[in-house]
C-alpha positions, 0 to 999 in steps of 0.5 A, a space after each residue: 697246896 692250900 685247903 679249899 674252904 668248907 662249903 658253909 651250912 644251908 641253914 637258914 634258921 627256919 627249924 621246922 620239922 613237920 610231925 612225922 617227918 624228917 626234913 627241914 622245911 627251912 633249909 630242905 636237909 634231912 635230921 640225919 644231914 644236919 646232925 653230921 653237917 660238921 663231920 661231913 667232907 666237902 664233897 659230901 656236903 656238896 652232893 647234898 647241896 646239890 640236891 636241895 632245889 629239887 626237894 624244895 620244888 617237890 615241896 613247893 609243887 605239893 609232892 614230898 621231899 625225897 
């Protein structure tokens, strides 16, 4: 049975974190997403691509990302 591919990082090379904070305000991941990017399971990485457009509308509405 052949492999799936692996679900490619949401990085958009906009590395900003703001002070106090720990999310991207460039791909919406949180410190912890991004360092274990590469140790994560397809799945994993899925569950949290799934919730990147809620916290980019949270941002973009004025709230703060979950």
């Amino acid at each position: 049975m052949p492999q799936s591919a692996a679900i490619l990082s949401p990085c958009v090379k906009v590395c900003r974190i703001e002070p106090g904070g720990d999310v991207c305000l460039g791909c919406e991941r949180t410190l912890a997403e991004i360092a274990g990017w590469g140790l994560f399971t397809n799945a994993e990485r899925a569950a949290i691509m799934a919730t990147l457009p809620a916290r980019r509308s949270v941002r973009r509405d004025g709230g703060t990302a979950p």
